[in-house]
KOLFI-136092 format. One record per residue (C-alpha): z negated, y negated, x. Coordinates in steps of 0.001 Angstrom, whole numbers. Example, Ala and Ser with C-alpha at 12.3 -4.5 7.8 and 13.67 -1.06 7.14 Angstrom:
// KOLFI-136092
<w = -7800	v = 4500	u = 12300>
<w = -7140	v = 1060	u = 13670>
This chain:
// KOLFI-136092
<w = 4839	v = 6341	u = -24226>
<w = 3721	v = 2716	u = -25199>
<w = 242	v = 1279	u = -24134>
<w = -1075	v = 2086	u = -27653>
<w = -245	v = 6024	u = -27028>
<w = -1599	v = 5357	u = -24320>
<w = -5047	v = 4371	u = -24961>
<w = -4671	v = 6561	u = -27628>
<w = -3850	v = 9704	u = -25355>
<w = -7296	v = 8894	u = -23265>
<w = -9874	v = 8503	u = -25961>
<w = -8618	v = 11760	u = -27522>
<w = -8106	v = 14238	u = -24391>
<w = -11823	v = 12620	u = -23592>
<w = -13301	v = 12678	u = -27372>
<w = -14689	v = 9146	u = -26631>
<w = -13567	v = 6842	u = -29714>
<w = -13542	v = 2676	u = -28923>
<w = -17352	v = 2612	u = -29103>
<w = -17008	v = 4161	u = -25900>
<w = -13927	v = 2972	u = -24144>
<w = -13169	v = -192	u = -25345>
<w = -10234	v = -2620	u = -25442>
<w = -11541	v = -4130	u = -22479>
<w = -12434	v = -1038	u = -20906>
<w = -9253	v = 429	u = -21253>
<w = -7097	v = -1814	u = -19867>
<w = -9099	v = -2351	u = -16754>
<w = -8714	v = 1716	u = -16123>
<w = -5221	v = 1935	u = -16874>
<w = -4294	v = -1295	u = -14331>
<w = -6572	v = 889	u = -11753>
<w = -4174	v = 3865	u = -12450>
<w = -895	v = 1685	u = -12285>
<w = -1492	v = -23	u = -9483>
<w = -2703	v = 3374	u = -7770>
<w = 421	v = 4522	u = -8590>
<w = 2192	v = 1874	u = -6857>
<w = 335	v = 2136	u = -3700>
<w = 973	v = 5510	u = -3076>
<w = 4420	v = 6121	u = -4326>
<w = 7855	v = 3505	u = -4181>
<w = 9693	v = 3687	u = -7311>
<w = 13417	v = 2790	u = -7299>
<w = 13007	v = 746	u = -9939>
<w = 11431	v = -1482	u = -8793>
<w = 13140	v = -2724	u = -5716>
<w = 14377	v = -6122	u = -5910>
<w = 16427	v = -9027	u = -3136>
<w = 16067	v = -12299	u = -2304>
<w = 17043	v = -14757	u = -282>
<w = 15219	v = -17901	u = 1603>
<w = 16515	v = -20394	u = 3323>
<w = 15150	v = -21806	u = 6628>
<w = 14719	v = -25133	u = 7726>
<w = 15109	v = -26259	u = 11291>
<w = 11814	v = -27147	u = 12988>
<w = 10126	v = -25086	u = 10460>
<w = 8326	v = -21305	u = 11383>
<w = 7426	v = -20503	u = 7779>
<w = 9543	v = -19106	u = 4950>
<w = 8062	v = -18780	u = 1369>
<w = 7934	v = -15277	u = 123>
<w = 9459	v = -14288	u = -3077>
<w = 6401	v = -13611	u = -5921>
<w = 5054	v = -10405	u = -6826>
<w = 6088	v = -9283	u = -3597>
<w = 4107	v = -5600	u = -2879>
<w = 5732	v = -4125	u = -129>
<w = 8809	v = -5104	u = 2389>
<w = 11757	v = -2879	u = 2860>
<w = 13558	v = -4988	u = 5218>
<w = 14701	v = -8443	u = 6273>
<w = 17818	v = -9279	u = 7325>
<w = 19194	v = -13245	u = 8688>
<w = 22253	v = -14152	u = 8020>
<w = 23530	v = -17346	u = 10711>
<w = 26298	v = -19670	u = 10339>
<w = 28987	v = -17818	u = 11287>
<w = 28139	v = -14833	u = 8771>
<w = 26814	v = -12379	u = 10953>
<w = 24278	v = -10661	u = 9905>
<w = 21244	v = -9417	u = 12006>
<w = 17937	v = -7320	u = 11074>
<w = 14634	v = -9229	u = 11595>
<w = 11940	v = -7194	u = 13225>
<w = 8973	v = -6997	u = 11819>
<w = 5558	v = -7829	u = 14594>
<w = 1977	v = -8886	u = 13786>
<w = 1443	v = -12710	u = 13811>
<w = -556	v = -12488	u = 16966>
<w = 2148	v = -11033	u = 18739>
<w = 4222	v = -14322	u = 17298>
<w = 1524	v = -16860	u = 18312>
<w = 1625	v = -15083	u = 21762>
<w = 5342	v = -14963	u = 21657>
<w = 5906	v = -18284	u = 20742>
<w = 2990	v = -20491	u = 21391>
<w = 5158	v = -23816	u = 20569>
<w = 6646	v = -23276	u = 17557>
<w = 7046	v = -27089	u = 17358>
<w = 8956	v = -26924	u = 20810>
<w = 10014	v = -23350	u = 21253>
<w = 13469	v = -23036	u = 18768>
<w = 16024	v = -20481	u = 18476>
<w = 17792	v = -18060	u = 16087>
<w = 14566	v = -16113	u = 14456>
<w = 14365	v = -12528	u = 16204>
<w = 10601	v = -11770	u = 14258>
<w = 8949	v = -12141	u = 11584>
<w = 5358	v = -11381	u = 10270>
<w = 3095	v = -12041	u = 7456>
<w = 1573	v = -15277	u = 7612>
<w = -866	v = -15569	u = 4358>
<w = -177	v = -14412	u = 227>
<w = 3041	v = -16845	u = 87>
<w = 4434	v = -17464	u = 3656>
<w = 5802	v = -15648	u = 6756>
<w = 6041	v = -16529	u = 10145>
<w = 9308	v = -16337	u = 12186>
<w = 10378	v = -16547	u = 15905>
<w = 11897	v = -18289	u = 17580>
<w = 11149	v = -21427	u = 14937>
<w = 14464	v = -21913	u = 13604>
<w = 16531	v = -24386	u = 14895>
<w = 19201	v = -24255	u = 12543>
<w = 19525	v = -23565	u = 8682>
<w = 19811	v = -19450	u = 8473>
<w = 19600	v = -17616	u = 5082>
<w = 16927	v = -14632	u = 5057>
<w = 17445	v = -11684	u = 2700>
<w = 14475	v = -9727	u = 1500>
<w = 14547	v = -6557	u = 178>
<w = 11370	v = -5679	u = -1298>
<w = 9096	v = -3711	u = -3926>
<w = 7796	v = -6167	u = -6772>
<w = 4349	v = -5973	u = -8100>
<w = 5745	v = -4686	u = -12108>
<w = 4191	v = -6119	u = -15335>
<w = 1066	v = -4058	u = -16416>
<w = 1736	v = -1964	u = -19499>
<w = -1554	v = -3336	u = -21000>
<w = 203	v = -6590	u = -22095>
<w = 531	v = -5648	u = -25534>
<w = 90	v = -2181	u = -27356>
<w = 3859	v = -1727	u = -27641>
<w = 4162	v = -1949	u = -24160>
<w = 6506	v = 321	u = -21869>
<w = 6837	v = 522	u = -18301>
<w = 9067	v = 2542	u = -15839>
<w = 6384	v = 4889	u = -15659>
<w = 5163	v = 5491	u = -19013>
<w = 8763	v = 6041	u = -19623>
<w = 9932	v = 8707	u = -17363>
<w = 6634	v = 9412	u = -16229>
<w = 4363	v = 9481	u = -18396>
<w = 2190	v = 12555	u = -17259>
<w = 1470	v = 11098	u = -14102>
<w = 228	v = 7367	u = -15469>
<w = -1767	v = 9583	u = -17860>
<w = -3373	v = 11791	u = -15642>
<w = -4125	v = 8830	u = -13232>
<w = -5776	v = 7593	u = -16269>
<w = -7761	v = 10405	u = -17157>
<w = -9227	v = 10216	u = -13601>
<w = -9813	v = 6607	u = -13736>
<w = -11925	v = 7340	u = -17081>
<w = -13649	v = 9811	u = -16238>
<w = -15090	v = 7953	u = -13098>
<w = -15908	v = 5526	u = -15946>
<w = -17631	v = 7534	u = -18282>
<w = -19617	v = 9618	u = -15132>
<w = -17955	v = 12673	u = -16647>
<w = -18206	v = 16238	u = -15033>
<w = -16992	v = 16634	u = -11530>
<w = -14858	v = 19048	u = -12347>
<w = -13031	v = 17828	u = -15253>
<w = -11942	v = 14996	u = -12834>
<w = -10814	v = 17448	u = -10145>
<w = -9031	v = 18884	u = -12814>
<w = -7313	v = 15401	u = -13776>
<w = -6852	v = 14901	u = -9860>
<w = -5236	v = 18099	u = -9291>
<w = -2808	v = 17542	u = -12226>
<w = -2189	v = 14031	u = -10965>
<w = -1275	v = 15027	u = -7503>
<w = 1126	v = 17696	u = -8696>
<w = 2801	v = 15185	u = -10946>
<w = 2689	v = 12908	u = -8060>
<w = 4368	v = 15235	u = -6123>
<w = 7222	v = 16302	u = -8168>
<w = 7741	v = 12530	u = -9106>
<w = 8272	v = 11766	u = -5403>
<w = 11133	v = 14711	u = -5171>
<w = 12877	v = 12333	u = -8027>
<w = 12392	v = 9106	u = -6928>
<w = 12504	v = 10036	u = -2240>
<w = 14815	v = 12813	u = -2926>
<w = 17183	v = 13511	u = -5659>
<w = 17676	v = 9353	u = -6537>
<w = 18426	v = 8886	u = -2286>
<w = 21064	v = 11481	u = -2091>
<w = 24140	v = 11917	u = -2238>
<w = 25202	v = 15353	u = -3251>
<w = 28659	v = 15341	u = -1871>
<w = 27344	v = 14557	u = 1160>
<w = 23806	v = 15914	u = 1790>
<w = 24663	v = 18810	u = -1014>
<w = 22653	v = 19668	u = -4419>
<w = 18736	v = 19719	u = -3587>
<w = 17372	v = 23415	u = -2946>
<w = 14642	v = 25051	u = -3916>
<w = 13378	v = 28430	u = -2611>
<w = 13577	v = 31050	u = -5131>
<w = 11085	v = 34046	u = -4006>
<w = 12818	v = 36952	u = -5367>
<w = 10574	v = 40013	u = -6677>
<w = 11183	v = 43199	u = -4450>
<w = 11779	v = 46454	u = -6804>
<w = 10053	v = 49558	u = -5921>
C-alpha cells in the first residue's frame, strides 16, 4: 500500500471525498497514526548504529539524527575493550560529577543532555569511540503519493486502522465507529508485536517454533 491507497482507503471506508478530508488534512492524520505507531511498538526495521567519538576534556557527545529511542551504548577504549555505558538522569551526572572540567576518567554514564547532545561521566579524558544502537525516526509515507513505508508494506492493516481512528477523531464521527477502528487497531497491534518481539527475536533451534494454544472441541 502506497500513500495514494492510502488516502484513498480512508476517504472511502469513511464516504468523505477531498471536500472533506483534504490533502492537507490527510497527511497531518496519517503522520499522527505513524508516529503512534512508533511510540508504542519497535520495529526491526528500523534499528540502526553509530558511532561518536569523544574528545578529552569534553562531557558531551552529539547524537546521531532522527534518533527516537536508545537500545544501548557501548565505549570502546584504546586497548579495544569494550564496555556498556549505563544509562542515569543528568541530575544524577551533575551530582555525580560536579566538575566536569576537573573531574576526568573513562565515561561509566551517560544521559540525555538536550535534542542533539548527551552527557557522559566521568568527562573523558582520553579519545574513546561510543557505539549507539538506536531506533530512527523513519521517513513519513506522506512524502509523495507513491510512497511506501515498512509499515504500509507488511502492515498495512494496522497503519490503516490507526488512520481510521485518527479520522474519525477528525471528522467528530460516532463513538462507536472509532471504538470499532480502535479495537481493530489494537488487535493488529497485537499480532504485529508477536512478528516483530517474537518470531523476528528467536531463534527456533534454540528457543523452538512459537506455540500457540489450540483449544480442542470435546465430543459428546
Amino acid at each position: 500500500m502506497n500513500y495514494g491507497n492510502l488516502t484513498t482507503a480512508i476517504q472511502s471506508y469513511t464516504e468523505v471525498d477531498s471536500n472533506g478530508l483534504t490533502s492537507t488534512t490527510l497527511a497531518t492524520i496519517v503522520q499522527n497514526a505513524e508516529n503512534r505507531i512508533y511510540r508504542e511498538t519497535n520495529i526491526d526495521a528500523f534499528r540502526l548504529y553509530a558511532s561518536a567519538v569523544t574528545i578529552a576534556g569534553v562531557s558531551t557527545v552529539s547524537v546521531p539524527s532522527g534518533l527516537r529511542n536508545i537500545r544501548y551504548v557501548e565505549l570502546i577504549d584504546s586497548s579495544n575493550n569494550v564496555y556498556n555505558l549505563m544509562q542515569k538522569d543528568s541530575s544524577y551526572l551533575a551530582e555525580y560529577n560536579p566538575n566536569s572540567s576537573s573531574t576526568t576518567g573513562e565515561p561509566k554514564y551517560w544521559a540525555n543532555w538536550d535534542a542533539v547532545n548527551w552527557f557522559l561521566a566521568p568527562t573523558p579524558d582520553d579519545t574513546y569511540t561510543i557505539n549507539i544502537a538506536y531506533y530512527q525516526q523513519p521517513v513519513s509515507i506522506t512524502a509523495s503519493p507513491t510512497s511506501t513505508s515498512y509499515v504500509s508494506v507488511y502492515a498495512q492493516d494496522l497503519l490503516l486502522y490507526a488512520s481510521l481512528v485518527e479520522t474519525y477523531k477528525y471528522l467528530k464521527g460516532p463513538a462507536d465507529m472509532i471504538q470499532v477502528y480502535e479495537q481493530s487497531y489494537q488487535q493488529a497491534l497485537q499480532s504485529f508485536d508477536v512478528e516483530q518481539l517474537g518470531s523476528r527475536r528467536r531463534d527456533e533451534y534454540v528457543e523452538g517454533e512459537t506455540r500457540i494454544p489450540v483449544k480442542s472441541t470435546t465430543s459428546k
